[in-house]
mmCIF file of the N, C-alpha and C atoms, coordinates in Angstrom:
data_MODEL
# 
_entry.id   MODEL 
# 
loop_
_atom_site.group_PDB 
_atom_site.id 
_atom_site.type_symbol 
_atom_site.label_atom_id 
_atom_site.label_alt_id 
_atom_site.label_comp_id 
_atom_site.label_asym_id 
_atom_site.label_entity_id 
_atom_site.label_seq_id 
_atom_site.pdbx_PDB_ins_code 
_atom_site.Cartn_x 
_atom_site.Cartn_y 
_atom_site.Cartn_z 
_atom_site.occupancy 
_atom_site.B_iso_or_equiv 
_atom_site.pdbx_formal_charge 
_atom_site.auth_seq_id 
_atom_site.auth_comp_id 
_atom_site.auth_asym_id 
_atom_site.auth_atom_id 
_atom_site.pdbx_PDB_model_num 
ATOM 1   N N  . UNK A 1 1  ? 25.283  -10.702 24.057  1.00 0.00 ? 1  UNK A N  1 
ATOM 2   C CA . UNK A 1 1  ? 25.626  -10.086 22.791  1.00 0.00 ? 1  UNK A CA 1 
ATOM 3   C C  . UNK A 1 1  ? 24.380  -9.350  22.277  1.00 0.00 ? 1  UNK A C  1 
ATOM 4   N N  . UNK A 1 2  ? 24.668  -8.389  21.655  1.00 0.00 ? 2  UNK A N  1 
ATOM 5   C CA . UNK A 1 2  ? 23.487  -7.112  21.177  1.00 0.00 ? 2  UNK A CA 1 
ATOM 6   C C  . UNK A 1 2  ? 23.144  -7.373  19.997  1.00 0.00 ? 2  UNK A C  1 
ATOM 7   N N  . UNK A 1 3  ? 22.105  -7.466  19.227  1.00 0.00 ? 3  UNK A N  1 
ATOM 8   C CA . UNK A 1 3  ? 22.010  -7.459  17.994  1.00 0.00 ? 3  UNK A CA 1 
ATOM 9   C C  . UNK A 1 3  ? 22.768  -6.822  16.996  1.00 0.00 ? 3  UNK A C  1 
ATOM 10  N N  . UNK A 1 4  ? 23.239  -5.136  17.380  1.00 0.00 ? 4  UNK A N  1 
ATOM 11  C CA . UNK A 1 4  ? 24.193  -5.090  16.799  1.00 0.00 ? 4  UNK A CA 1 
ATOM 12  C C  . UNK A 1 4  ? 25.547  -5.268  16.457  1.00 0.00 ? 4  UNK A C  1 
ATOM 13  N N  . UNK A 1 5  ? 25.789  -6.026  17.516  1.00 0.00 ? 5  UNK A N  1 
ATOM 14  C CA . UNK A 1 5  ? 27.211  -6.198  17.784  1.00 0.00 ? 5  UNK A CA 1 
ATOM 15  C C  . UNK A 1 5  ? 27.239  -7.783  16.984  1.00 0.00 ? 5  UNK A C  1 
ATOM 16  N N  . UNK A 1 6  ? 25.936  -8.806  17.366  1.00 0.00 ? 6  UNK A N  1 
ATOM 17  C CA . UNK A 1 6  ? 26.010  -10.073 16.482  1.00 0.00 ? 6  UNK A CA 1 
ATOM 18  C C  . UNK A 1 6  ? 26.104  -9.297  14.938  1.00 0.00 ? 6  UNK A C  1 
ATOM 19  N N  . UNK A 1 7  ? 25.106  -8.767  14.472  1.00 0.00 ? 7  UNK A N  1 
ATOM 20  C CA . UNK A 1 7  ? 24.875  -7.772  12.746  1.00 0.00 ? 7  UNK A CA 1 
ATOM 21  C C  . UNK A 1 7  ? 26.899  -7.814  12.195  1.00 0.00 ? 7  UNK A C  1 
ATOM 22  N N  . UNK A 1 8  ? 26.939  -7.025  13.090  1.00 0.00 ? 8  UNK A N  1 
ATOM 23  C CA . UNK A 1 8  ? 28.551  -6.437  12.963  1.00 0.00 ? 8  UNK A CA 1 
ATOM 24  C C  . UNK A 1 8  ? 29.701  -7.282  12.355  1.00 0.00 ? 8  UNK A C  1 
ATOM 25  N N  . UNK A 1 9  ? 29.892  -8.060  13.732  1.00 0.00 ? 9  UNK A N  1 
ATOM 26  C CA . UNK A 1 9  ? 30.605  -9.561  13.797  1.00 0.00 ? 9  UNK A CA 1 
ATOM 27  C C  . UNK A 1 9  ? 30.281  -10.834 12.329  1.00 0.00 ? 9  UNK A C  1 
ATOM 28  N N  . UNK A 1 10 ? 28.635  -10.797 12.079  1.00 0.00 ? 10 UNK A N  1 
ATOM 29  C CA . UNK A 1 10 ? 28.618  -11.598 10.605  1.00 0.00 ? 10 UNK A CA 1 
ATOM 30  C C  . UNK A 1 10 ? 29.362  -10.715 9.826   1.00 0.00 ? 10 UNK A C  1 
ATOM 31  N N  . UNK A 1 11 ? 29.093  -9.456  9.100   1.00 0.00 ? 11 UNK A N  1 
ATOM 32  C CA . UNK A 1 11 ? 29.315  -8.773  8.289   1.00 0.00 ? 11 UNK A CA 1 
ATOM 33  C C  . UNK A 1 11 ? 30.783  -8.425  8.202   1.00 0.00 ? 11 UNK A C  1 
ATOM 34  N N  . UNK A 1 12 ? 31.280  -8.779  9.343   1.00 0.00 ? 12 UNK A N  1 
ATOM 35  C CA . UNK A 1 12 ? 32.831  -8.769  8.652   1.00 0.00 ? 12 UNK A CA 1 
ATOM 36  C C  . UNK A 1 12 ? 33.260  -10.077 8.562   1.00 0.00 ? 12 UNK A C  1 
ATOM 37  N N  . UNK A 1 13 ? 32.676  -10.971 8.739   1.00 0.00 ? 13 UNK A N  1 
ATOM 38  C CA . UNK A 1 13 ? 33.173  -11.842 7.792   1.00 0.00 ? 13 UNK A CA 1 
ATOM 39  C C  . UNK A 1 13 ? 33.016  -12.070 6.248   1.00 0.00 ? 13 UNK A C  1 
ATOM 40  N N  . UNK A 1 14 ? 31.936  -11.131 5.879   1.00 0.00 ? 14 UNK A N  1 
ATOM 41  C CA . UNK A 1 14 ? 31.358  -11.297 4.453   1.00 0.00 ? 14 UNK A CA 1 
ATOM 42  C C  . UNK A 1 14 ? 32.748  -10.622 3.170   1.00 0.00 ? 14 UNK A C  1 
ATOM 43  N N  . UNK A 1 15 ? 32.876  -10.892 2.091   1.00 0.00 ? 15 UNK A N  1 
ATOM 44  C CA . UNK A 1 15 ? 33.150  -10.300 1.124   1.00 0.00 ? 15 UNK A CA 1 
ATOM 45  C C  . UNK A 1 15 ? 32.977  -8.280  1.157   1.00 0.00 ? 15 UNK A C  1 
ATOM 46  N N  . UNK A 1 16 ? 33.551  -8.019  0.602   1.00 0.00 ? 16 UNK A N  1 
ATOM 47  C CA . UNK A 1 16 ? 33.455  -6.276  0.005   1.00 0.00 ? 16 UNK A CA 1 
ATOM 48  C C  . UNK A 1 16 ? 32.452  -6.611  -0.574  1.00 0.00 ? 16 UNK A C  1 
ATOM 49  N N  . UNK A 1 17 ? 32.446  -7.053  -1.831  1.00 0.00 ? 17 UNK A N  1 
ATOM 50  C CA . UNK A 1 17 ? 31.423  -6.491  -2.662  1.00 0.00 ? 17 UNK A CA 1 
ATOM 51  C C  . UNK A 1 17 ? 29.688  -7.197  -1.945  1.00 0.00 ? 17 UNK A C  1 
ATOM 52  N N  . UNK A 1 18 ? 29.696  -7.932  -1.257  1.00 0.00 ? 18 UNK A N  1 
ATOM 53  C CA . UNK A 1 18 ? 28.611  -8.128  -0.216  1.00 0.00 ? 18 UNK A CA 1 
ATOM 54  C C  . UNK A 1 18 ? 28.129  -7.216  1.168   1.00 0.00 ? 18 UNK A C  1 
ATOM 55  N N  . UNK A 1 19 ? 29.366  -6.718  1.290   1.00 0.00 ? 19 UNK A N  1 
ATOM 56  C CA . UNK A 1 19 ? 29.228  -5.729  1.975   1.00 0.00 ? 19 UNK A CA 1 
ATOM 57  C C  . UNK A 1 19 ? 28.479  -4.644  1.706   1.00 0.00 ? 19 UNK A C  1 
ATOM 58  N N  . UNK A 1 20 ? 28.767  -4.571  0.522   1.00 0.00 ? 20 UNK A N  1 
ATOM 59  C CA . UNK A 1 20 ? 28.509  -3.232  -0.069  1.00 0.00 ? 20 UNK A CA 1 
ATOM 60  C C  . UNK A 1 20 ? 26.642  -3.301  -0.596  1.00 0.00 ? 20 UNK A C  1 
ATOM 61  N N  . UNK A 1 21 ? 26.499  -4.527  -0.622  1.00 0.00 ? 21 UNK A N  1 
ATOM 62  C CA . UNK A 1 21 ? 25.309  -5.138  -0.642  1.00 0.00 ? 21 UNK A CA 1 
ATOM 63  C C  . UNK A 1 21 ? 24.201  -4.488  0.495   1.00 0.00 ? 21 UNK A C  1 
ATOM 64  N N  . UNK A 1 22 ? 24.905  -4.878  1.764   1.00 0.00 ? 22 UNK A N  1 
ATOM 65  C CA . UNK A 1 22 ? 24.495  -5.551  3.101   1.00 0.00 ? 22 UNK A CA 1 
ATOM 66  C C  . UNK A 1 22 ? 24.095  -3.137  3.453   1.00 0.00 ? 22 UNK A C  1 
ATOM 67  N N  . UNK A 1 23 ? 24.918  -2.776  3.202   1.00 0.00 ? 23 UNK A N  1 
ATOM 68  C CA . UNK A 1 23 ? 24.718  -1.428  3.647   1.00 0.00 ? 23 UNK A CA 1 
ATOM 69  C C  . UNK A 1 23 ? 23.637  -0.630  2.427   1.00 0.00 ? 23 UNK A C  1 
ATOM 70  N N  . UNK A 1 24 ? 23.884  -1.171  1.231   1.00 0.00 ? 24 UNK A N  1 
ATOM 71  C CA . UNK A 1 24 ? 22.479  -0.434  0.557   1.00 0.00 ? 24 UNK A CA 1 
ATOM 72  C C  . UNK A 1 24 ? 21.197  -0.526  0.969   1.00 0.00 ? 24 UNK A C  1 
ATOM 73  N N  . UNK A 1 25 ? 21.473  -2.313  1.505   1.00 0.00 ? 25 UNK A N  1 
ATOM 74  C CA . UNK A 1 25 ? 19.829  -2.702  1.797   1.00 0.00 ? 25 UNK A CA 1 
ATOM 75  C C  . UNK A 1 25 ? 19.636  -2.122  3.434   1.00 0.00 ? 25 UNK A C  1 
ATOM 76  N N  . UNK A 1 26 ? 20.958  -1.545  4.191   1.00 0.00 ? 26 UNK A N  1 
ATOM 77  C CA . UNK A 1 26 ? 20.304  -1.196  5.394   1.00 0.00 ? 26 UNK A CA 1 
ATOM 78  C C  . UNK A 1 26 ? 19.880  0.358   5.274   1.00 0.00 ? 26 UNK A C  1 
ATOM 79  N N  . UNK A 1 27 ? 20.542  0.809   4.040   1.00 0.00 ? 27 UNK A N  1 
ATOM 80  C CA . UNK A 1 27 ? 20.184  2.360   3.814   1.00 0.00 ? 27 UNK A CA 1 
ATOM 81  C C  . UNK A 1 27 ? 18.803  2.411   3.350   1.00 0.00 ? 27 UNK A C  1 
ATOM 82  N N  . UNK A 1 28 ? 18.500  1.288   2.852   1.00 0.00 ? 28 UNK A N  1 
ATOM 83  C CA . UNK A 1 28 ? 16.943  1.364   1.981   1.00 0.00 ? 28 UNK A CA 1 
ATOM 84  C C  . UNK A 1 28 ? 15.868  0.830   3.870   1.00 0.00 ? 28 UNK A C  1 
ATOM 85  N N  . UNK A 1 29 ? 16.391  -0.232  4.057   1.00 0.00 ? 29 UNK A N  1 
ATOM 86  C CA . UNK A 1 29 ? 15.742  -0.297  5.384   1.00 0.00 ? 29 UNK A CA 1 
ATOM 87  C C  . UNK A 1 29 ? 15.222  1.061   6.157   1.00 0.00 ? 29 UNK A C  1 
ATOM 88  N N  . UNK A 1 30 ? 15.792  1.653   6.634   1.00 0.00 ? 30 UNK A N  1 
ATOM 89  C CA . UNK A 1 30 ? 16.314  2.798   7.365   1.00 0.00 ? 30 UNK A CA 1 
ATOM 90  C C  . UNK A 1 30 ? 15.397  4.062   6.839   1.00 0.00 ? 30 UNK A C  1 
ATOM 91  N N  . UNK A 1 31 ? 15.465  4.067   5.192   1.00 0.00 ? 31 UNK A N  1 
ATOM 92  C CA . UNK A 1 31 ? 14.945  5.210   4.496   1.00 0.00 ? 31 UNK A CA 1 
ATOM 93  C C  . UNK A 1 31 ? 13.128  4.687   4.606   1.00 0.00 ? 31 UNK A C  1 
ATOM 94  N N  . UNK A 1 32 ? 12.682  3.344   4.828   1.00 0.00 ? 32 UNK A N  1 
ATOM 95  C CA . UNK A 1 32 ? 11.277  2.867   5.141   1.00 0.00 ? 32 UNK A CA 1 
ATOM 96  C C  . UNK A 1 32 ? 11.056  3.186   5.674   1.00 0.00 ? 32 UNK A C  1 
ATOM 97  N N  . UNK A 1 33 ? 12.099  2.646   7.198   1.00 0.00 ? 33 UNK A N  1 
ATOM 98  C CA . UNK A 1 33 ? 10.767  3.008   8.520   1.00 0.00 ? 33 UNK A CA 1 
ATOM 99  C C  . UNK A 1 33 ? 10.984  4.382   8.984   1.00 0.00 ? 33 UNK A C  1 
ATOM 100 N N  . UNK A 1 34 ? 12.032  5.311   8.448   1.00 0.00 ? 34 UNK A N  1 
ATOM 101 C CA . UNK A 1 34 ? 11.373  6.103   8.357   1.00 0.00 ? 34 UNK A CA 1 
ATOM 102 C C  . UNK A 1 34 ? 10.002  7.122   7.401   1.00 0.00 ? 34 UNK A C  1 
ATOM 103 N N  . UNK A 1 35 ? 9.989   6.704   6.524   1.00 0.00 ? 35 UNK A N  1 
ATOM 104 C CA . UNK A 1 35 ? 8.672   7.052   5.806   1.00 0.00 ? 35 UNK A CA 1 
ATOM 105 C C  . UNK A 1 35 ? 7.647   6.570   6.476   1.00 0.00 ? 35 UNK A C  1 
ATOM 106 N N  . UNK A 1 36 ? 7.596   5.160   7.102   1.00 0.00 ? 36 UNK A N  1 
ATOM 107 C CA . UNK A 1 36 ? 6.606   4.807   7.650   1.00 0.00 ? 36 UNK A CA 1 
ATOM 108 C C  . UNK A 1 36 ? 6.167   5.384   9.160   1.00 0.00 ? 36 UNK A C  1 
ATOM 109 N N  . UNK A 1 37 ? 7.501   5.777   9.496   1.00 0.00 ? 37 UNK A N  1 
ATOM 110 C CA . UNK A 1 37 ? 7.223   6.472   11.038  1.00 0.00 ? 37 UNK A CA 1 
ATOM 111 C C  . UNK A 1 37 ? 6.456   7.938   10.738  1.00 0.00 ? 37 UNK A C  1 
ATOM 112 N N  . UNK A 1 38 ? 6.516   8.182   9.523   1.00 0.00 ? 38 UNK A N  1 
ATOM 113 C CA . UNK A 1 38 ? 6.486   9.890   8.917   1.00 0.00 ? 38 UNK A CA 1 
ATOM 114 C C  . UNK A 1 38 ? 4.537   9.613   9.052   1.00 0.00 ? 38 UNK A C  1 
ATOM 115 N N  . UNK A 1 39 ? 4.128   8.419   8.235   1.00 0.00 ? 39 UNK A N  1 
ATOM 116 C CA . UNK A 1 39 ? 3.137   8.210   7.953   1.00 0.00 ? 39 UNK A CA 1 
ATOM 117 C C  . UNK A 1 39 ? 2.533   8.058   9.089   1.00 0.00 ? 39 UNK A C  1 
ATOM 118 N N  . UNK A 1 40 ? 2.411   6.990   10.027  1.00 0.00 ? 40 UNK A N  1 
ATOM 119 C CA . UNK A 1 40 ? 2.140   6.922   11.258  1.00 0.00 ? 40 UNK A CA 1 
ATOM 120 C C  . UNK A 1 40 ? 1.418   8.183   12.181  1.00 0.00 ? 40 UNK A C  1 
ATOM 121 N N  . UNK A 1 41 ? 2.554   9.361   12.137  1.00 0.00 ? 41 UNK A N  1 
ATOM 122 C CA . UNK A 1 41 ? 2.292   10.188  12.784  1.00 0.00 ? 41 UNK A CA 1 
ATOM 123 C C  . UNK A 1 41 ? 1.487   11.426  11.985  1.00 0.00 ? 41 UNK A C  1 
ATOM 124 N N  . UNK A 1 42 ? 1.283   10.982  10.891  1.00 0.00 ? 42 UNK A N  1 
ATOM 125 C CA . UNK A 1 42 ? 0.523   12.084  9.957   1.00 0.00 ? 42 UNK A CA 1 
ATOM 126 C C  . UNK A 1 42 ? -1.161  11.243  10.110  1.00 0.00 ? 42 UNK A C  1 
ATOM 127 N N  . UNK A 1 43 ? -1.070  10.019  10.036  1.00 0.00 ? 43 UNK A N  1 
ATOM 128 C CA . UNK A 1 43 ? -2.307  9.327   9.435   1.00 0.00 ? 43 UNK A CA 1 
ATOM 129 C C  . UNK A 1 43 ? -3.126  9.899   10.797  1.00 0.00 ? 43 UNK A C  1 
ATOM 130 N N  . UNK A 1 44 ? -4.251  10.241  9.969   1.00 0.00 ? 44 UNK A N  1 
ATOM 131 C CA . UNK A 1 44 ? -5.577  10.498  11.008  1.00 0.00 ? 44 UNK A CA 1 
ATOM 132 C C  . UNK A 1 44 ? -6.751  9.712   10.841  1.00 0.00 ? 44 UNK A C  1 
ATOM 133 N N  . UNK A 1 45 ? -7.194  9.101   12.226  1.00 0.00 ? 45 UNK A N  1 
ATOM 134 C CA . UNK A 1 45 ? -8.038  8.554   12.091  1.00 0.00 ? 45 UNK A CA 1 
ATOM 135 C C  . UNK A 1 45 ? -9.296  8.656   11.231  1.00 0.00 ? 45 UNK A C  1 
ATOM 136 N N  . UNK A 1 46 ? -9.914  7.979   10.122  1.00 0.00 ? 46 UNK A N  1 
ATOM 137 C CA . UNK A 1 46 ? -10.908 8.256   9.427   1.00 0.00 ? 46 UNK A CA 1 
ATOM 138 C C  . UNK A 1 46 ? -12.480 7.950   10.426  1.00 0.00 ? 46 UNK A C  1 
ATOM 139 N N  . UNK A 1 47 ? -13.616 8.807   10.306  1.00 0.00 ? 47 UNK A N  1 
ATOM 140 C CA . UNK A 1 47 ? -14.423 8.250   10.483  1.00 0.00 ? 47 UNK A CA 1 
ATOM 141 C C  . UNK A 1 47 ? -14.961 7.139   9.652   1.00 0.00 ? 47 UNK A C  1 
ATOM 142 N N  . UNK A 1 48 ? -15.901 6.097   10.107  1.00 0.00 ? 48 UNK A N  1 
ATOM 143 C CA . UNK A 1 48 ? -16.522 4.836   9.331   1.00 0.00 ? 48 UNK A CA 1 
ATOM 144 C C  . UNK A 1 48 ? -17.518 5.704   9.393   1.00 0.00 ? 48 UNK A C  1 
ATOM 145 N N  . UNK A 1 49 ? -18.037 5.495   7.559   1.00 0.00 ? 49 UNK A N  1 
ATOM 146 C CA . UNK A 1 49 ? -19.429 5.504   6.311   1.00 0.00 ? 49 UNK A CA 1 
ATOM 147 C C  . UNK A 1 49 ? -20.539 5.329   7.988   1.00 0.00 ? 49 UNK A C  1 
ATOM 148 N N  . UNK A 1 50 ? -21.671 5.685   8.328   1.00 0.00 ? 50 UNK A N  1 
ATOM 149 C CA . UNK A 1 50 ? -22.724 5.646   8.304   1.00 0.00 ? 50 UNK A CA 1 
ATOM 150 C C  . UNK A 1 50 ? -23.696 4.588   8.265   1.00 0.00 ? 50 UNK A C  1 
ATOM 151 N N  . UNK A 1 51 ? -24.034 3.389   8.455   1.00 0.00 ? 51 UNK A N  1 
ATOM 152 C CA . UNK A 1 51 ? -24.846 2.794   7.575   1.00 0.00 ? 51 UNK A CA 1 
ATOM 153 C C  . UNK A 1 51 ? -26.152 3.642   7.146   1.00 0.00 ? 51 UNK A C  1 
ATOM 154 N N  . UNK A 1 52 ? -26.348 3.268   5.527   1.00 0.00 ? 52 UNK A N  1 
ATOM 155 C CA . UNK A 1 52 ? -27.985 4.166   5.177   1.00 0.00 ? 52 UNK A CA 1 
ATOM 156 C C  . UNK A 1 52 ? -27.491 5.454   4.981   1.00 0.00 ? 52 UNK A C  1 
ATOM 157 N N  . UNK A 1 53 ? -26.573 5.949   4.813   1.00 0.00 ? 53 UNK A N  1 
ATOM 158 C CA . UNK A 1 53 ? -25.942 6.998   4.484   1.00 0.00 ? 53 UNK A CA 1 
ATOM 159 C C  . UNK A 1 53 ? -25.865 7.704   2.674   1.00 0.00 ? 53 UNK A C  1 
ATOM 160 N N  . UNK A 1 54 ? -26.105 6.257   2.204   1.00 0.00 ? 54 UNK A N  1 
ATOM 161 C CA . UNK A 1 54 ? -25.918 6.683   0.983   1.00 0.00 ? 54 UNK A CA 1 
ATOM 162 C C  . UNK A 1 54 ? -27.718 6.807   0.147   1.00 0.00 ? 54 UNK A C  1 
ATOM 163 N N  . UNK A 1 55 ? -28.389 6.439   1.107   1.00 0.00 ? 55 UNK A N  1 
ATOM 164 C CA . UNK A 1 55 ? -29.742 6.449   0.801   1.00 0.00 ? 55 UNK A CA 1 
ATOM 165 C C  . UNK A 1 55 ? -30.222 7.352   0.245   1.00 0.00 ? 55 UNK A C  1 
ATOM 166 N N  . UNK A 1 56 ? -30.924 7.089   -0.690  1.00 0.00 ? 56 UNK A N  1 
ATOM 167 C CA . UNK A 1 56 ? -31.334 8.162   -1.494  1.00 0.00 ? 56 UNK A CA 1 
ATOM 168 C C  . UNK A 1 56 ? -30.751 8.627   -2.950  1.00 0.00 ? 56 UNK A C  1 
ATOM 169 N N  . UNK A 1 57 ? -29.496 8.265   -2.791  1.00 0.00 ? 57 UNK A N  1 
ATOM 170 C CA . UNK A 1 57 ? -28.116 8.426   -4.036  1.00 0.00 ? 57 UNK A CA 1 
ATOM 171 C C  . UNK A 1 57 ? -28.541 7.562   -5.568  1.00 0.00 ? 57 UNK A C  1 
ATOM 172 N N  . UNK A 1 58 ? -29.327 6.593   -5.259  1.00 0.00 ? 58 UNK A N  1 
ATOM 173 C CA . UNK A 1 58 ? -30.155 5.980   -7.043  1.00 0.00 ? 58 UNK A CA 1 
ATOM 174 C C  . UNK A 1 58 ? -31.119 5.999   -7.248  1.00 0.00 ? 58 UNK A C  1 
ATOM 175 N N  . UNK A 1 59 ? -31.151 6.021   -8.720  1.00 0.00 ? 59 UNK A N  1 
ATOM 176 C CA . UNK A 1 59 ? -32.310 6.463   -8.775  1.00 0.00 ? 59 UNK A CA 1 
ATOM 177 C C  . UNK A 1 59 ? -33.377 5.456   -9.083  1.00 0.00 ? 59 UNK A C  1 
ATOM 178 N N  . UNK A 1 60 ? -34.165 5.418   -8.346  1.00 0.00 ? 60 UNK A N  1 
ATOM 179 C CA . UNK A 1 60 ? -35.181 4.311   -8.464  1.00 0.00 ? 60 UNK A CA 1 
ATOM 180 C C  . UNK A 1 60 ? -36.477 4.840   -9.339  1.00 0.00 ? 60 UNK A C  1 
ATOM 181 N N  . UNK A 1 61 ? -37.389 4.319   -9.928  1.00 0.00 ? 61 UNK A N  1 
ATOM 182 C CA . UNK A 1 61 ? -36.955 2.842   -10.361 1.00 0.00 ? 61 UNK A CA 1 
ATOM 183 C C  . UNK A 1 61 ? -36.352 2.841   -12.107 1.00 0.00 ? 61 UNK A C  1 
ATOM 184 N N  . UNK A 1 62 ? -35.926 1.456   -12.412 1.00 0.00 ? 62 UNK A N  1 
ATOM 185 C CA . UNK A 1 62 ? -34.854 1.526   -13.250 1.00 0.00 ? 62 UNK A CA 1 
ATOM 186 C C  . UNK A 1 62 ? -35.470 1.950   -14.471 1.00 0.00 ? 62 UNK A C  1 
ATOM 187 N N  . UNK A 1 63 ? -34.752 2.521   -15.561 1.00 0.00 ? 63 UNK A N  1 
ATOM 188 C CA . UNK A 1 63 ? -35.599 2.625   -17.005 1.00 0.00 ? 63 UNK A CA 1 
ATOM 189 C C  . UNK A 1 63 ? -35.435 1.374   -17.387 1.00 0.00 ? 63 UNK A C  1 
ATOM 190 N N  . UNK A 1 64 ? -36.698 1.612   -18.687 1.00 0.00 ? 64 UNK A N  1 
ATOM 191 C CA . UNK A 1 64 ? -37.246 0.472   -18.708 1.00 0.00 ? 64 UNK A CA 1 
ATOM 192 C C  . UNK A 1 64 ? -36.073 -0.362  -19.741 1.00 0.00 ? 64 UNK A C  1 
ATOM 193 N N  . UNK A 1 65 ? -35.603 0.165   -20.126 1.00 0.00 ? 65 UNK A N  1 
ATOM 194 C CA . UNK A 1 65 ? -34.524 0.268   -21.388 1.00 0.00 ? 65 UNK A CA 1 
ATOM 195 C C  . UNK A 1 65 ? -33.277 -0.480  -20.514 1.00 0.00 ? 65 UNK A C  1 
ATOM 196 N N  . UNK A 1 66 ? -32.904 -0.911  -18.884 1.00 0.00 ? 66 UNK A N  1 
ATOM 197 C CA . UNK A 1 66 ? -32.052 -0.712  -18.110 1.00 0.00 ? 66 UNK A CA 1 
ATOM 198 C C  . UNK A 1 66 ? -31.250 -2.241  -18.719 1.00 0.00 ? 66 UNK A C  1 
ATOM 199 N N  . UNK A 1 67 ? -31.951 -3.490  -19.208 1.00 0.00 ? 67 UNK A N  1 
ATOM 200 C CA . UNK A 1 67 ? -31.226 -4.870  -19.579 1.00 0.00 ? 67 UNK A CA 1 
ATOM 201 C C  . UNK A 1 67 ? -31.267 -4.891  -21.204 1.00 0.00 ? 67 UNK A C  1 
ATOM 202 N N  . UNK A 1 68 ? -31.290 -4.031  -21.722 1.00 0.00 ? 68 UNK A N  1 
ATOM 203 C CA . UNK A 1 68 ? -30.972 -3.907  -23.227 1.00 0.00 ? 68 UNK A CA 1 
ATOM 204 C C  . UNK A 1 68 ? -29.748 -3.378  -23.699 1.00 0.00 ? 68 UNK A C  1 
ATOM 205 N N  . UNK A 1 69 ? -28.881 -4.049  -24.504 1.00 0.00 ? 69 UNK A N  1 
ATOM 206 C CA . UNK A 1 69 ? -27.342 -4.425  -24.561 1.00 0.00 ? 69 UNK A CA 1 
ATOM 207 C C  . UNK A 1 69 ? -27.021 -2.727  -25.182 1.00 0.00 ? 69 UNK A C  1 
ATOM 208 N N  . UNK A 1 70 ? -26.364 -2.091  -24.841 1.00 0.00 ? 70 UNK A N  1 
ATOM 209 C CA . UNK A 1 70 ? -25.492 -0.625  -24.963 1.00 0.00 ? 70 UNK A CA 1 
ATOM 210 C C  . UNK A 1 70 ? -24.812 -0.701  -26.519 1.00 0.00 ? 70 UNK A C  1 
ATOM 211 N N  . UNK A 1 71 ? -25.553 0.543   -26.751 1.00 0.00 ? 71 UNK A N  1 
ATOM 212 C CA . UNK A 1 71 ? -24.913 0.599   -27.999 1.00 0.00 ? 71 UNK A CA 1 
ATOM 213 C C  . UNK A 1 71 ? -23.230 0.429   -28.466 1.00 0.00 ? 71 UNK A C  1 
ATOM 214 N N  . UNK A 1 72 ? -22.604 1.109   -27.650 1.00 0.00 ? 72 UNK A N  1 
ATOM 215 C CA . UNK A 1 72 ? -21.056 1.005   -27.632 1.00 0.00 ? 72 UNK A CA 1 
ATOM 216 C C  . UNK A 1 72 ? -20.609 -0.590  -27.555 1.00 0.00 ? 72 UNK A C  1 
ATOM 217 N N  . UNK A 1 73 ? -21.279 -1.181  -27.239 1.00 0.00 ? 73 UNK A N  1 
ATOM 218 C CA . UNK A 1 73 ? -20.604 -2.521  -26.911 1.00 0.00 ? 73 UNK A CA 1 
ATOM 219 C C  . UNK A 1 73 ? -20.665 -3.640  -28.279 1.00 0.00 ? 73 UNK A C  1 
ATOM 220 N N  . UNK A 1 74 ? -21.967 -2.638  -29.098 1.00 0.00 ? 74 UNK A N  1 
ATOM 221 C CA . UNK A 1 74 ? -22.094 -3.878  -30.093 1.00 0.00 ? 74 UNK A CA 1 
ATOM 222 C C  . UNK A 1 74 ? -21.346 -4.775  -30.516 1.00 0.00 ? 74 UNK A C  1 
ATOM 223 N N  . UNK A 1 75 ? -20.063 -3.830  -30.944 1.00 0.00 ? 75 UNK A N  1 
ATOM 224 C CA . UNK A 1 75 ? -18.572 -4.579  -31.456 1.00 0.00 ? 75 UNK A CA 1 
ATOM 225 C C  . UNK A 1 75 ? -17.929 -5.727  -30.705 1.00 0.00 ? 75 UNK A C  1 
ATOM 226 N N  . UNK A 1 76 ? -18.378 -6.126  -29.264 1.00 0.00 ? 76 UNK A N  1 
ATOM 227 C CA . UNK A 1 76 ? -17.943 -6.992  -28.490 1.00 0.00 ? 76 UNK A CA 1 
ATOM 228 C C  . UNK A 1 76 ? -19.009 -7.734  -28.125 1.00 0.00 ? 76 UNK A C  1 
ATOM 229 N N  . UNK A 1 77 ? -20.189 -8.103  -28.923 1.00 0.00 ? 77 UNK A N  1 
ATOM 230 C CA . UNK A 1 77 ? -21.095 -8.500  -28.621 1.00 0.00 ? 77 UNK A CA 1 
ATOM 231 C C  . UNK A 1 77 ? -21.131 -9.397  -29.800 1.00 0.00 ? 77 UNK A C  1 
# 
């Protein structure tokens, strides 16, 4: 027996209004993998960051001002 042919065979034993259930959720199934098959074949491999790549990007060294509480925050302070 085929999976679809077992699928089949439950589903008519079910109720209509379960039925009617059983085919939204295979239309929503269906409408996934294909988006996901869509994605799959679009996604391109990313290169991986570099290590030390970002070197250089802060600015060293900190002001001196750098652990003294921000004016904006007073209100939550």
């Amino acid at each position: 027996m085929t999976i679809e042919s077992a699928i089949i065979k439950n589903v008519e034993n079910l109720p209509e209004s379960v039925k009617q259930s059983v085919l939204l959720y295979t239309q929503f199934l269906a409408s996934q993998y294909a988006e996901s098959k869509s994605d799959r074949e679009e996604n391109i491999p990313r290169k991986r960051p570099l290590a030390g790549s970002m070197k250089g990007t802060f600015v060293l060294p900190l002001p001196e001002n750098f652990d003294e509480p921000i004016e904006d925050f007073e209100e939550y302070m």
